[in-house]
N, C-alpha and C positions, 0 to 999 in steps of 0.2 A: 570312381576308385578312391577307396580309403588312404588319406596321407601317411606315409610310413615315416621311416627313418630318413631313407634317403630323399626324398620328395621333400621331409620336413628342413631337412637342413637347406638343401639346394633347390626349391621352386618346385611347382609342377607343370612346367613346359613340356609341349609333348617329345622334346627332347629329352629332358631328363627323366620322365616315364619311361621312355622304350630303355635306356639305362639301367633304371631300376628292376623292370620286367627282366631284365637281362641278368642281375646280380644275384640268381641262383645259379651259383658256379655247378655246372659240372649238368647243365641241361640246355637243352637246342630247343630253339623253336623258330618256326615257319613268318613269313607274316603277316599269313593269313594269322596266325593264332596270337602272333603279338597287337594287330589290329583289333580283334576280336576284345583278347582279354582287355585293351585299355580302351576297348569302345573310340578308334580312331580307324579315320576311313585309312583302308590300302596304298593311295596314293601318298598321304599321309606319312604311312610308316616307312612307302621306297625309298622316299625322298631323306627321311632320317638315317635309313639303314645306309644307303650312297655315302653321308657326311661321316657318318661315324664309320665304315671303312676308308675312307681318304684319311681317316685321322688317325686310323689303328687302333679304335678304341675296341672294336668286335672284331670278328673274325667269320668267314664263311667255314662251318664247323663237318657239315655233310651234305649229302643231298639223297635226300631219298626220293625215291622212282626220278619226277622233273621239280622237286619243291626242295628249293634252297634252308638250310637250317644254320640259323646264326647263334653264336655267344657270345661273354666280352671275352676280348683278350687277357687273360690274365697275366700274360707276360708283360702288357703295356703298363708303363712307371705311373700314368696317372689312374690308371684302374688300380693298379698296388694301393695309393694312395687313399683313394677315396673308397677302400675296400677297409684302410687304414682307420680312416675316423670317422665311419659307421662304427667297425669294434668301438673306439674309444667311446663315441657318442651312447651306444646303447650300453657301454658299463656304467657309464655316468647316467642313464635313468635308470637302470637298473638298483643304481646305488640310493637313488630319490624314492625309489617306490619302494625297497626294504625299510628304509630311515621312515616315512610317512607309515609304512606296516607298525614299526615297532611304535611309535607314537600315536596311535589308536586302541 
């Protein structure tokens, strides 16, 4: 998997993947399909998904037919946060890669 924003600022432990895979608000997924997309086995991802609800970072969001579908929490203060300085972070390369456009 391609390092992003999130990954680039905070590691890419398979913690702060499924995290990341999780930071398009306002979509669920299985996880089978979070094992899948970040190419980590299932056991893997249970074990993640366990810590981060103990922690109230995600949320069990629905369940369709028998397959649990999780998001983060976005009412949790440190998902606000880190939801925080992603924005900042990608204004601040955004702002590097107009300044490098206009000086070419």
């Amino acid at each position: 998997m391609e390092k992003n924003v999130f990954t680039h600022m905070f590691g890419d432990s398979p913690k702060i993947k499924v995290i990341d895979f999780l930071m398009s608000e306002g979509f669920f997924f299985s996880v089978k399909e979070i094992a899948e997309g970040l190419e980590l086995s299932k056991p893997t991802v249970y074990k993640i998904i366990e810590e981060l609800l103990v922690e109230d970072l995600i949320k069990l969001s629905r369940t369709v037919g028998n397959t649990a579908m999780y998001s983060l929490n976005f009412k949790n203060k440190k998902i606000k946060m880190l939801r925080e300085i992603e924005g900042v972070f990608i204004a601040e390369q955004t702002k590097l890669i107009i300044q490098a456009n206009k000086n070419v």
